[in-house]
C-alpha positions in Angstrom: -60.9 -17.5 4.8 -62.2 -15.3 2.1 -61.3 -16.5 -1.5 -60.9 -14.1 -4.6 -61.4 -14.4 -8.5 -60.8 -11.8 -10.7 -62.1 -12.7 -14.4 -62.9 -10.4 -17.7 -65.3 -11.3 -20.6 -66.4 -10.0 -23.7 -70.1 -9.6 -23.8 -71.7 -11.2 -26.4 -73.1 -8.2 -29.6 -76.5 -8.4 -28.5 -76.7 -8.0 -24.7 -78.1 -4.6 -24.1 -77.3 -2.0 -21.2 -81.0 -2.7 -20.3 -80.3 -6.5 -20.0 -76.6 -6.1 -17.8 -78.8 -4.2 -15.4 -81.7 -6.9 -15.3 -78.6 -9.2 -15.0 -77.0 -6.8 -12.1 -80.3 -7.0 -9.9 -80.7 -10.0 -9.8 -77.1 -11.0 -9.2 -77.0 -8.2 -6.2 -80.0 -10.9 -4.5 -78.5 -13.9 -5.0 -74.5 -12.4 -3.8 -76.1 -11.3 -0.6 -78.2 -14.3 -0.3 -74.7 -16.4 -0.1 -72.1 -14.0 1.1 -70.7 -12.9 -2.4 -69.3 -9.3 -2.5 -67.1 -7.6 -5.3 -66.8 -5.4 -8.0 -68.1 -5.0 -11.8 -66.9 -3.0 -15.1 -68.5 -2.9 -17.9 -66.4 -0.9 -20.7 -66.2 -1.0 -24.8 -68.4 -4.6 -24.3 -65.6 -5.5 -21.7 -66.6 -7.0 -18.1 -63.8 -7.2 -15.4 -65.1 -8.2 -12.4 -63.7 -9.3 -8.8 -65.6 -11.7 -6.7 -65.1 -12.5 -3.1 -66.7 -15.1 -0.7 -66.0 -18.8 0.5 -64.1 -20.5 -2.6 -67.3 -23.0 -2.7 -69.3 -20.3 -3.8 -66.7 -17.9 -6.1 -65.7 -21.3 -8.0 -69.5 -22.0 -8.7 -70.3 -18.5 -9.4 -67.3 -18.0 -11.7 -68.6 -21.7 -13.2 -71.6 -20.3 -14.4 -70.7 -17.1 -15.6 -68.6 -19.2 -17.6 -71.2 -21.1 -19.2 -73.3 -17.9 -19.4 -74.2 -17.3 -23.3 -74.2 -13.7 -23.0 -70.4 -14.1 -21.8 -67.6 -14.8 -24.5 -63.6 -15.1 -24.0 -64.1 -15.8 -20.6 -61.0 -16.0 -18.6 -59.8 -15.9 -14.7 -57.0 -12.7 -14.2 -55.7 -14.3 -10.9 -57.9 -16.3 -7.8 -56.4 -16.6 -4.4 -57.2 -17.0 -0.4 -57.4 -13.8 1.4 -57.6 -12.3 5.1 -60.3 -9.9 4.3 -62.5 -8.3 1.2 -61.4 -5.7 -0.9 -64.9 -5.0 -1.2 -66.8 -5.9 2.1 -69.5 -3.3 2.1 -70.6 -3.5 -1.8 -72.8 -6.6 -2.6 -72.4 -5.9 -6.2 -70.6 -2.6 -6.9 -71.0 -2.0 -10.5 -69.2 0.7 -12.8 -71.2 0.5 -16.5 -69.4 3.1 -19.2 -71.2 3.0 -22.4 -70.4 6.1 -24.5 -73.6 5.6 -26.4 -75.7 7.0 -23.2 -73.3 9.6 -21.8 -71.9 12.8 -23.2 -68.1 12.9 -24.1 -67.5 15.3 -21.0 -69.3 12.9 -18.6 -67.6 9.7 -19.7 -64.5 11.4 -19.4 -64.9 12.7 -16.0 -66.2 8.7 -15.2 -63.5 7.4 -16.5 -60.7 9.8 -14.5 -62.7 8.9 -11.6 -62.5 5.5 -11.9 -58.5 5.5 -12.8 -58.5 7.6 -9.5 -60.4 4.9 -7.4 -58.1 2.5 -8.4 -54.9 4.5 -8.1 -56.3 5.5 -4.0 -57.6 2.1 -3.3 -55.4 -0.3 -0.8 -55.5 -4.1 -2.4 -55.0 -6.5 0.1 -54.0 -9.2 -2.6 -52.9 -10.1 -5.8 -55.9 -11.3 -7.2 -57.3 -7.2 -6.1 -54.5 -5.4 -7.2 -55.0 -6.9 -10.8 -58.3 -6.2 -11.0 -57.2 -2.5 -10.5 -55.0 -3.1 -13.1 -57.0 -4.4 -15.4 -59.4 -1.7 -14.7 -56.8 1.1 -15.5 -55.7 -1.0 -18.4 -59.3 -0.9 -20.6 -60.1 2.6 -19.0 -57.2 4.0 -20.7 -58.9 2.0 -24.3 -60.6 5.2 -26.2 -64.5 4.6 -26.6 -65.5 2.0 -28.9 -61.5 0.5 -28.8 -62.5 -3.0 -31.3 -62.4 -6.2 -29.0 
């Protein structure tokens, strides 16, 4: 049985894009090294993220995200037992937006896209269909929304 968690944090003033992608590679080793898959946005220092695996290894994931100093207002969206991934291809799939590194037009374009994904994808649970929601939710925050 596959087990879901969907969580969002605030990332703490001084992590830098640079340090999330440090952050990102090593996380993509260590999911595929225990069977974790899911989904991650990064938007106006926001992180929503959806994590899939046994519940052994989501809990103690989740656990030390929690306890992760570069993580603040850490909180789980919904958790739940599933048939089958939302995500089962994507070890880590990962959707940064900082309007500090794109132009206007691009992060717009990124952002419809990503509404779109969420509006075409087919959640197979609660705990997926609020991550989409909560996705739609902070892309529809303008750029720079305070926290």
């Amino acid at each position: 049985m596959i087990y879901e968690l969907t969580y969002e944090s605030v990332a703490e003033d001084d992590v830098s894009i640079d340090e999330i992608n440090k952050i990102l590679t090593a996380s993509r080793a260590n999911n595929k090294h225990i069977d974790i898959t899911g989904c991650l946005v990064y938007y106006n220092r926001r992180f929503i993220q959806i994590l899939e695996g046994t519940k052994e290894k989501v809990l103690d994931l989740y656990n030390k995200i929690e306890k992760d100093s570069r993580h603040r207002e850490v909180r789980i969206i919904a958790e739940n037992p599933t048939g089958e991934r939302t995500f089962p291809e994507w070890g880590m799939a990962y959707f940064p937006i900082d309007d500090n590194f794109v132009s206007r037009s691009e992060l717009e374009q990124f952002r419809r896209n990503l509404k779109l994904l969420a509006d075409f994808s087919s959640p197979k649970s609660v705990t997926s269909i609020l991550f989409w929601v909560k996705v739609k939710s902070l892309m529809a925050e303008p750029p720079g929304y305070p926290l």
